[in-house]
C-alpha positions as CSV (number, residue, x, y, z in Angstrom):
1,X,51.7,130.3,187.1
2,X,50.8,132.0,183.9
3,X,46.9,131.6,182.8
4,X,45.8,129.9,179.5
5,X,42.1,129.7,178.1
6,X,41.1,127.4,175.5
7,X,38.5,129.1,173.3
8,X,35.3,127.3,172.8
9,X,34.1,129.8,169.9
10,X,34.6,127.9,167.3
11,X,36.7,124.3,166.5
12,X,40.0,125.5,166.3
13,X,39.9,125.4,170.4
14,X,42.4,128.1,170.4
15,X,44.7,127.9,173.5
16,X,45.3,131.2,174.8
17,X,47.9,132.5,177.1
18,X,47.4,135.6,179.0
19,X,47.1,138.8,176.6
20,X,47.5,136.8,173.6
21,X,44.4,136.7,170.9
22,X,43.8,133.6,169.0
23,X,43.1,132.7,165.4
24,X,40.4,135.1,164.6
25,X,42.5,138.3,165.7
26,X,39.2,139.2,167.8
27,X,38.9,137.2,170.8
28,X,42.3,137.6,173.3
29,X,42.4,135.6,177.0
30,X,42.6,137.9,179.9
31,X,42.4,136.8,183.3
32,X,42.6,133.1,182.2
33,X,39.3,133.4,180.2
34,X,38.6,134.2,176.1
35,X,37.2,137.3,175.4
36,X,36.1,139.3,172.6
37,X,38.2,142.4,172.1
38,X,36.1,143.4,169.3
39,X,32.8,144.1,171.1
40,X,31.2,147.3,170.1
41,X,33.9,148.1,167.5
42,X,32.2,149.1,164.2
43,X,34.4,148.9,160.9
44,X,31.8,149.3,158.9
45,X,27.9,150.2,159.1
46,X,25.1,150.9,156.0
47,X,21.8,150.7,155.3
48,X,21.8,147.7,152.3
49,X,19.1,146.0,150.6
50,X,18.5,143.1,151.6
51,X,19.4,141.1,148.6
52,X,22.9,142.0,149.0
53,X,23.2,140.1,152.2
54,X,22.4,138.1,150.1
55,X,18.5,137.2,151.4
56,X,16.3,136.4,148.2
57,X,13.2,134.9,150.2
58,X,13.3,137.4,153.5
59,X,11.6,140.2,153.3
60,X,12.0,141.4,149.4
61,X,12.2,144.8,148.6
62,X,12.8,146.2,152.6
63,X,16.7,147.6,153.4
64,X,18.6,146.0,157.1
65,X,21.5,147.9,158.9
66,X,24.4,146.2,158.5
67,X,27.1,146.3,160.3
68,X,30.9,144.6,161.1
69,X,33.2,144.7,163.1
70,X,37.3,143.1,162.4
71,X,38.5,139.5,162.2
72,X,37.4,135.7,161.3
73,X,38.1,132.0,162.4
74,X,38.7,131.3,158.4
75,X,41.6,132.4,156.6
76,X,40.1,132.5,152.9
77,X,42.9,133.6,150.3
78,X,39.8,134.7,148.2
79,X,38.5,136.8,150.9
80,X,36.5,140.2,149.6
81,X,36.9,141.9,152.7
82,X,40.8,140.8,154.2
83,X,40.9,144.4,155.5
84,X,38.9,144.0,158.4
85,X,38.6,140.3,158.2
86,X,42.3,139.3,158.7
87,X,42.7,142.0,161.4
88,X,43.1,142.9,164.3
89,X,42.8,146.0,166.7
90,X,46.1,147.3,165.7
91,X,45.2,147.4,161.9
92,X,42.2,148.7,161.5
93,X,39.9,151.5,161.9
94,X,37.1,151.1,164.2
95,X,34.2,153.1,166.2
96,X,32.5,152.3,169.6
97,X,29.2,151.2,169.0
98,X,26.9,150.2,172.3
99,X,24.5,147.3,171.6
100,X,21.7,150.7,173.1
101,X,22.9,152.7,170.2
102,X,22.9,150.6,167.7
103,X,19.4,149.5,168.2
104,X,18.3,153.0,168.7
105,X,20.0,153.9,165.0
106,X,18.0,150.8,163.3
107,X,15.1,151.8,165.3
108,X,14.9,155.4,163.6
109,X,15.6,153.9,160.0
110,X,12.6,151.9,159.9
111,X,10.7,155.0,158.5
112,X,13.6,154.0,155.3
113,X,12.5,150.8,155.1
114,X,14.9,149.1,157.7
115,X,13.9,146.1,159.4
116,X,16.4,145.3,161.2
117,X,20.2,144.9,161.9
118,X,22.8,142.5,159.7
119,X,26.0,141.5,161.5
120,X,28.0,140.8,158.1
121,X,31.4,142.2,156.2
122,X,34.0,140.1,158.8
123,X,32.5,137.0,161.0
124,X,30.0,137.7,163.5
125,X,30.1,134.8,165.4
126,X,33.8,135.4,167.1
127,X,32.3,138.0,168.1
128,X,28.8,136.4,169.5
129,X,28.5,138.4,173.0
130,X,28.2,141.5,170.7
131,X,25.7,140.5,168.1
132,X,23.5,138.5,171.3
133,X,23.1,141.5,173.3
134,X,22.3,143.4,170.4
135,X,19.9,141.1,169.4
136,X,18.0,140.9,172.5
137,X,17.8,144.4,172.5
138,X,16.5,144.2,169.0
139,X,13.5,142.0,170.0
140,X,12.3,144.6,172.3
141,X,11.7,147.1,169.3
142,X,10.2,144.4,166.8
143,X,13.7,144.5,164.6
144,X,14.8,141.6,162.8
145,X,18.5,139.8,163.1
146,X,20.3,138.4,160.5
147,X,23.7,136.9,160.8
148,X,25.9,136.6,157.6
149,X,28.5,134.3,158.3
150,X,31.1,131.0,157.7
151,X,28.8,128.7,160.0
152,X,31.6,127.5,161.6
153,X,31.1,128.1,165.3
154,X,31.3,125.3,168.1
155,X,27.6,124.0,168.8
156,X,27.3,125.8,171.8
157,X,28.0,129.2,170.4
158,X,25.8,128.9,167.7
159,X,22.7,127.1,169.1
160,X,22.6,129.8,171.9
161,X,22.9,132.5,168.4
162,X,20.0,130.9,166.8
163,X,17.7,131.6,169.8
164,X,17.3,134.9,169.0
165,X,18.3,135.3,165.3
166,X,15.5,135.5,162.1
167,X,17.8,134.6,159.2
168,X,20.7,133.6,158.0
169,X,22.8,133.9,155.0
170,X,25.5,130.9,155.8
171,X,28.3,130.6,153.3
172,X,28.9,126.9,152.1
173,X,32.4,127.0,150.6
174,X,32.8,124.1,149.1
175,X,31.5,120.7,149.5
176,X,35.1,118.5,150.3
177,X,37.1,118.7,153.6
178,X,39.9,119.3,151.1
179,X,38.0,122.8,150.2
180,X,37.6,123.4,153.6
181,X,41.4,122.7,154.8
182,X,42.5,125.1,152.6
183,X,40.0,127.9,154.3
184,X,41.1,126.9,157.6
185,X,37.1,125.7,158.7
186,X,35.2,122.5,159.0
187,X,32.7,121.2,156.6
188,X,31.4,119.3,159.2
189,X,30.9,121.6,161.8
190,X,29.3,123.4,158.9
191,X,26.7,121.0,157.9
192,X,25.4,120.4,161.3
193,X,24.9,124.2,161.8
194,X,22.9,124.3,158.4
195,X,21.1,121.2,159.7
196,X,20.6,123.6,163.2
197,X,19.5,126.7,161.8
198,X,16.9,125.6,159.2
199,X,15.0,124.0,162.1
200,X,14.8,127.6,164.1
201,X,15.4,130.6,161.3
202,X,15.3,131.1,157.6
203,X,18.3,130.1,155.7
204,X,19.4,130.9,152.8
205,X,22.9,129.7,151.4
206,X,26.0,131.0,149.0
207,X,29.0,129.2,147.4
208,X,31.4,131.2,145.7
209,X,32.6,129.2,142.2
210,X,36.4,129.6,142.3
211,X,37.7,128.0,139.3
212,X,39.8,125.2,139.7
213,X,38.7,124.6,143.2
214,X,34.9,124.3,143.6
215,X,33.3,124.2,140.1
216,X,33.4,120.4,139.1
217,X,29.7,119.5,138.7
218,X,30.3,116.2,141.0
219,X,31.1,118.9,143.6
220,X,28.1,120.9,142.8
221,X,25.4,117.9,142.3
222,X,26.9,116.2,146.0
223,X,26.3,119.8,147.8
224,X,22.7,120.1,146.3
225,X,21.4,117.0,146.9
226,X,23.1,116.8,150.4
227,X,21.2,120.4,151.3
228,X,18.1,119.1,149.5
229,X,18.0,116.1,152.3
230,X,18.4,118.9,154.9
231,X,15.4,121.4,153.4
232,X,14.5,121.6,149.3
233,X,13.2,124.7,149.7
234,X,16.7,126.3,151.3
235,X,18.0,129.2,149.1
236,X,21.1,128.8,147.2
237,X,23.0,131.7,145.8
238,X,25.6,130.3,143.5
239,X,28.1,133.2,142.9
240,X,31.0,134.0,140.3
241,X,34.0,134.9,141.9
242,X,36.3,137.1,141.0
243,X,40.3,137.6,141.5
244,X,41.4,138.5,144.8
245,X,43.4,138.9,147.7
246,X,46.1,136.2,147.8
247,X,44.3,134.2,144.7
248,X,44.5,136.6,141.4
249,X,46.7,133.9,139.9
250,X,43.7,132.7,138.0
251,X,40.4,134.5,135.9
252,X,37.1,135.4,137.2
253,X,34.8,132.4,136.7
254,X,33.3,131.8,133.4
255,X,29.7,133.2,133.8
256,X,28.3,130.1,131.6
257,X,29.6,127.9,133.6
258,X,27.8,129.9,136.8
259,X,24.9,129.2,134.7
260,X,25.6,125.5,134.4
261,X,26.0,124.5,137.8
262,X,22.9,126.6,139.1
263,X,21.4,124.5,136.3
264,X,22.8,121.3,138.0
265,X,21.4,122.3,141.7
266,X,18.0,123.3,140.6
267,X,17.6,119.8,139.4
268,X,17.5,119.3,143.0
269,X,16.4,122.4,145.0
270,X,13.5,125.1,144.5
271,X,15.4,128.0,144.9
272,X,18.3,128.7,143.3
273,X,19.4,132.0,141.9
274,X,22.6,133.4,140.5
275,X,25.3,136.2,141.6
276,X,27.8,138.4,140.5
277,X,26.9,137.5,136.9
């Protein structure tokens, strides 16, 4: 009888027959059971300022290794980094990275300014058995963890992530399930993380203004007020986007109206800062 696993990653529950991968292009079922494929495969690694995670409010001024790996549970037609993040093994280029080695490279850039390590650039969460042993490897040498990431992982993935990760930079999409259909993730599932993290780390969120899609003020006023009942001093980054991908069928948004709905959010939250203006 052939073996099937159903993924409990993240809420598409992806049902797996043997050697197949699911959804995210990084997780595949072997033996019956969902793995990550991607562990310790490294697309992409730099030492970054912090900011362009982005983190406003976490440690200013200091630089984090960041690193990535290939694929995502979201299938964004906006997405800046499709090359790794619509992937899989077959289509990328990748380096082994051991969780030991990793640490031991952030470890020696601390002298640079480096406090700790960034999973970011594709979805670190489908990859979680990575970015946890990292992490608690991390710990041992006083380095910081941040995830940057959708925020769309089942609650049992990401309540076990947030025991041993500093910050997050979550991205908030949009604030409709119709926004969220279109990426392939869950609002929902979304919120409750937010709700989750801000009780354990320090959060800061983005939303990318895609015109057309995401930049009615309605939208804008619901999400702020909505993250204002969860934590008014939560950092949102409200970011111009910019043709991409599968959507350059319309202009990069109009930096005035950027302005204009930062505007709108700070009438409700403390911090609330611009991007790609």
């Amino acid at each position: 009888m052939e073996t099937e696993a159903v993924c409990n990653v993240c809420p598409h529950r992806c049902r797996l027959k043997e050697g197949i991968r699911g959804l995210c292009r990084a997780r595949i079922c072997r033996d019956g059971v969902s793995v990550s494929e991607n562990y310790g495969r490294i697309t992409a690694i730099a030492l970054d300022p912090i900011e362009k995670k982005p983190l406003k409010n976490y440690y200013p001024g200091s630089k984090i290794l960041s690193v990535g790996s290939y694929g995502c549970n979201f299938r964004c037609p906006f997405c800046q980094n499709y090359e790794i993040a619509w992937t899989g093994p077959d289509e990328t280029v990748y380096r082994e990275i051991s969780p030991e080695e990793l640490v031991r490279r952030a470890d020696g850039l601390k002298s640079y300014g480096n406090i700790g390590i960034a999973f970011t650039y594709n979805e670190p969460t489908v990859g979680y058995e990575y970015v946890l042993d990292t992490e608690k490897l991390a710990k041992e040498k006083g380095l910081k963890t941040v995830l940057v990431t959708n925020g769309c992982a089942s609650p049992e993935i990401w309540d076990l992530l947030l025991s041993y990760t500093d910050a997050l930079n979550i991205d908030l999409k949009g604030f409709s399930d119709r926004f969220y259909r279109m990426v392939s993730g869950s609002l929902e599932t979304v919120k409750r993380n937010i709700f989750e993290a801000d009780r354990k780390c320090h959060v800061e969120l983005t939303t990318l203004i895609i015109p057309g899609e995401n930049d009615s003020f309605e939208d804008m006023r619901e999400e702020a007020k909505w993250i204002a009942s969860v934590d008014p001093e939560i950092t949102l980054h409200v970011t111009r986007f910019f043709p991409r991908h599968l959507m350059t069928d319309r202009a990069a948004t109009r930096v005035s109206l950027v302005y204009a709905l930062a505007d709108e959010a700070r009438k409700y939250l403390k911090n609330v800062y611009t991007g790609n203006c």
